[in-house]
C-alpha positions in Angstrom: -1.9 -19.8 -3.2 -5.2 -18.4 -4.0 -6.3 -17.0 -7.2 -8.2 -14.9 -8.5 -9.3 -13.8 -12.0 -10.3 -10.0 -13.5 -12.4 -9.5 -15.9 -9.9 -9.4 -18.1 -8.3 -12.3 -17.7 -5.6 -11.2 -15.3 -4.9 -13.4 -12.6 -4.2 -12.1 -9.2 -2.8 -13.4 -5.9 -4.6 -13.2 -2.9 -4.7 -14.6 0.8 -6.5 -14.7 3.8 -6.3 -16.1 7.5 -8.1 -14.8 10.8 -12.1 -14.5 11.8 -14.0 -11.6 12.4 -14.6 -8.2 10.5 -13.3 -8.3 6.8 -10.1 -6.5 6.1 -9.1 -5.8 2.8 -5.0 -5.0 2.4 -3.7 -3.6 -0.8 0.0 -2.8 -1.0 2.1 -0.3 -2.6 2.9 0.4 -6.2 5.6 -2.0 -6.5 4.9 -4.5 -3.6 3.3 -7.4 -2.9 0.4 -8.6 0.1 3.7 -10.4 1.5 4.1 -6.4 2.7 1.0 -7.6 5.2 2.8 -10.4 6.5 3.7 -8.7 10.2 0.3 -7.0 10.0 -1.4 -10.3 9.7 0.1 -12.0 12.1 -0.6 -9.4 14.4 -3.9 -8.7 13.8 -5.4 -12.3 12.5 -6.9 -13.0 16.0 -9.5 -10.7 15.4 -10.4 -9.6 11.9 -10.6 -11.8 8.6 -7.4 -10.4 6.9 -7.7 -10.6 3.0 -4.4 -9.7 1.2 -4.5 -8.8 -2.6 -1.4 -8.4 -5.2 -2.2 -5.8 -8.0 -1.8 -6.8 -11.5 1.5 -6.7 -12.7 3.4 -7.4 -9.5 5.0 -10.6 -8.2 2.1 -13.6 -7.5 -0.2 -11.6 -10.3 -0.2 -11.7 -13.8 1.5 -9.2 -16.0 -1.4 -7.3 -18.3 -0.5 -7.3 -22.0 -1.3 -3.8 -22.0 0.9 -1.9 -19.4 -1.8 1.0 -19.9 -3.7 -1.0 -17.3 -1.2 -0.5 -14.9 -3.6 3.0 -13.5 -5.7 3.6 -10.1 -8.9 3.0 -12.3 -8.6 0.0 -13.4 -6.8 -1.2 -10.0 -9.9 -0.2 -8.5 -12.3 -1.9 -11.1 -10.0 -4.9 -9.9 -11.0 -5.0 -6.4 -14.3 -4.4 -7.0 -14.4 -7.7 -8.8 -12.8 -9.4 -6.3 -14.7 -8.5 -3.2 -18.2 -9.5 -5.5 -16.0 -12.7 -6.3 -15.7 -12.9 -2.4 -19.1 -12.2 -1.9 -18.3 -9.0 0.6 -20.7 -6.8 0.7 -18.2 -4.1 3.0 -15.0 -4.0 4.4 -12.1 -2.1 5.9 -9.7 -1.1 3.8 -6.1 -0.9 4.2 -4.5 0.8 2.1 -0.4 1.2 1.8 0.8 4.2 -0.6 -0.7 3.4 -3.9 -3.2 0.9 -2.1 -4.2 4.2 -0.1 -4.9 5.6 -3.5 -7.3 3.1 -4.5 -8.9 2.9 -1.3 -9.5 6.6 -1.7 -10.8 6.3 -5.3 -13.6 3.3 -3.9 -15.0 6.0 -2.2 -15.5 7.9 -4.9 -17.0 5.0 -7.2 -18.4 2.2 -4.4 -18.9 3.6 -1.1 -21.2 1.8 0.0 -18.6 -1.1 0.2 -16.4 0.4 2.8 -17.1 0.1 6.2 -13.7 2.0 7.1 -10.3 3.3 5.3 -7.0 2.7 7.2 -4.6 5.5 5.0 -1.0 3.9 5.7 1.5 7.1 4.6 -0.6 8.5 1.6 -2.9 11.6 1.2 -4.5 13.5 -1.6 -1.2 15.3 -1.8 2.5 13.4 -3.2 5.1 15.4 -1.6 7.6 15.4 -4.8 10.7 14.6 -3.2 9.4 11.5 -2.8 7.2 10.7 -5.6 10.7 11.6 -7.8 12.4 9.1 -5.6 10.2 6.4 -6.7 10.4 7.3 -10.4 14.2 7.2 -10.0 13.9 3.3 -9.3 10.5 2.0 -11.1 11.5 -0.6 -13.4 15.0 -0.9 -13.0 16.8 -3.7 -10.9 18.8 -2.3 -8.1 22.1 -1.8 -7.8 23.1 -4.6 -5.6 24.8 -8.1 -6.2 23.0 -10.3 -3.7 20.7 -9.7 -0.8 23.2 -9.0 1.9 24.7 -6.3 -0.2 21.3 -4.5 -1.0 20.5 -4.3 3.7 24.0 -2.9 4.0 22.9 -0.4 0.9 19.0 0.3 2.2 20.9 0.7 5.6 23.0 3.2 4.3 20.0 5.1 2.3 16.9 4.7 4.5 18.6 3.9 7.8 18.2 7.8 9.1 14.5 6.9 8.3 14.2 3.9 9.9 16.9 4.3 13.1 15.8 0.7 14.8 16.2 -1.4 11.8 18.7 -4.0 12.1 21.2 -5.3 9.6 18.8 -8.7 9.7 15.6 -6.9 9.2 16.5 -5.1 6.4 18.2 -8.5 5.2 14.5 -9.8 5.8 13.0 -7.1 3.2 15.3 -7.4 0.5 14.6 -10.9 0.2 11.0 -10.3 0.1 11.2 -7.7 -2.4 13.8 -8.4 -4.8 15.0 -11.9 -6.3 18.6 -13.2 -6.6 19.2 -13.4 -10.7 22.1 -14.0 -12.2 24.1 -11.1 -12.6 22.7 -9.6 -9.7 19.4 -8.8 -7.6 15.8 -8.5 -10.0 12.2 -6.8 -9.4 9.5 -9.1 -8.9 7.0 -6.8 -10.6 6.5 -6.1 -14.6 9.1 -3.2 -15.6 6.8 -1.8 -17.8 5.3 -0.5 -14.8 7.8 2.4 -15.5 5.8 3.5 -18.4 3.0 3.4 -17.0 4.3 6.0 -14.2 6.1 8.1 -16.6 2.6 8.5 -18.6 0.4 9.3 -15.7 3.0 11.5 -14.4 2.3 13.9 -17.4 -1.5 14.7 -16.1 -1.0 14.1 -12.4 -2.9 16.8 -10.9 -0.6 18.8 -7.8 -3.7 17.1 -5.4 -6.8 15.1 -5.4 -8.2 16.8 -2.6 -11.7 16.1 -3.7 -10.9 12.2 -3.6 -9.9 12.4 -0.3 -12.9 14.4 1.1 -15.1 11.4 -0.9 -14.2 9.6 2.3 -16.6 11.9 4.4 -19.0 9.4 6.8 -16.7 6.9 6.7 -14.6 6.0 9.5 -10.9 6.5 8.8 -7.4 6.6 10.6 -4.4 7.8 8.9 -0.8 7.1 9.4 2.1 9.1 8.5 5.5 8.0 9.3 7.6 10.6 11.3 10.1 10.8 7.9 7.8 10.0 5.2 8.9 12.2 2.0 5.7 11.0 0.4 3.2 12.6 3.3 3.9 15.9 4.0 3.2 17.0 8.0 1.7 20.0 6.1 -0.6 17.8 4.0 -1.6 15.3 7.0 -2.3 18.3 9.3 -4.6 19.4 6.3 -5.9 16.3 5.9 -6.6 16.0 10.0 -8.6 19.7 9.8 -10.8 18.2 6.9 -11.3 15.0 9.0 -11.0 16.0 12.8 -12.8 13.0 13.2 -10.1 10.6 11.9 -7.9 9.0 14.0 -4.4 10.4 13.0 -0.9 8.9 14.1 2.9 10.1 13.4 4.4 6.5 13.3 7.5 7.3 14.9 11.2 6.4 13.2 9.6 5.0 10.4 9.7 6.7 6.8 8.0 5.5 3.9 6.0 3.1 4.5 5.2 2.0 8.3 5.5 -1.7 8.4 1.8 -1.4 10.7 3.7 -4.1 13.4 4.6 -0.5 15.1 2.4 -0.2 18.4 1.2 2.9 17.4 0.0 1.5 13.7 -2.3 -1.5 15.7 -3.5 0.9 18.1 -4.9 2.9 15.2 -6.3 -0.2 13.8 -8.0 -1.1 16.8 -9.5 2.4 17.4 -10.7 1.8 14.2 -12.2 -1.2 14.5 -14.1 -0.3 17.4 -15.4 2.2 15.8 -19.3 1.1 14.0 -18.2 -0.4 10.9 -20.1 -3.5 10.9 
């Protein structure tokens, strides 16, 4: 396991495997770069495939102050990391909140990306989702053990996610959630929740102008067909501000594409044939 250190003193978990053009993944608010593990080994024969795990969640260090726990300083993180790296520019990948940050490098560090992959996020949170998430932040689920949590998510998300066996679900709980022992735990800091609840208060109702900070910069963008996070309204805005992105409805996904889905690589590729070097 590789490590890496803010400038804080935080210590992140990263990993890398493949050769070629460097591919930066950042995962979702909660999640971990295991999320990247079927995009990796998808994708590792040609691109350099470097997965990061934001502060606070499970391989990272928990910040003393769950303040830090913002888009900001997420971003002033992976900014570190890639001069740590010695990258110069890469292709980011962004999942959900990793979307977010991706979005906010352009605003701060341009320069450094040579393409944005936009995996189910846009400058607009569709609120039925972003409540969802609040509903769950920081509190361990409701299950006893891992096989009871993929009959539960296949109960919930399964009208989402229509292909997804009882064993593939069973592989995601495990990955997200650990066995404790009076039930199944987060892997991430719960204070995490606070953090949320706080920036909920001045969340603006878009952040259009972050998004159009990717202008020049090749992107693709992926909504799932049942995402309640990304709106159809909000990606066909997003498509008329970009008609030059490459734009894909993952189908019988929700929130978030796993990016194993053929349509999800064949984005990628576009993308990488695209000139970003």
């Amino acid at each position: 396991m590789s490590r890496f250190v803010t400038p804080d003193g935080i210590g992140l978990h990263w990993e890398e495997a493949g050769e070629g053009v460097p591919v930066l993944c950042l995962p979702g608010l909660t999640r971990s770069l295991e999320d990247f593990d079927e995009f990796t080994a998808a994708v590792n024969d040609r691109a350099r495939v470097i997965r990061l795990t934001l502060r606070g969640r499970m391989g990272s260090d928990h910040a003393p102050d769950w303040r830090s726990y913002n888009i900001g300083q997420e971003t002033q993180d992976v900014l570190a990391f890639l001069d740590h790296l010695g990258l110069d520019r890469v292709v980011v990948v962004g999942t959900s909140r990793g979307g977010l940050v991706a979005m906010t490098l352009a605003m701060v560090a341009r320069d450094k990306l040579a393409g944005v992959l936009l995996n189910d996020v846009g400058p607009e949170i569709d609120r039925t989702g972003l409540h969802r998430i609040v509903d769950y932040v920081g509190h361990n689920p409701p299950y006893a053990d891992h096989e009871e949590a993929a009959r539960g998510m296949a109960a919930t998300f399964g009208p989402a996610f229509p292909d997804f066996t009882h064993d593939r679900w069973l592989h995601f709980v495990r990955r997200w959630w650990r066995q404790g022992p009076e039930g199944l735990e987060i892997t991430y800091d719960p204070k995490m929740r606070d953090a949320l609840v706080e920036q909920m208060q001045d969340l603006p109702d878009d952040i259009w102008p972050v998004f159009d900070a990717l202008a020049g910069i090749p992107l693709a963008i992926l909504r799932g067909e049942h995402s309640d996070i990304l709106s159809a309204e909000t990606f066909a805005r997003m498509q008329a501000r970009r008609p030059d992105a490459i734009a894909v409805t993952v189908p019988d996904r929700g929130h978030v594409p796993v990016l194993d889905e053929p349509e999800a690589l064949a984005a990628f590729d576009q993308l990488l044939e695209q000139d970003i070097v």
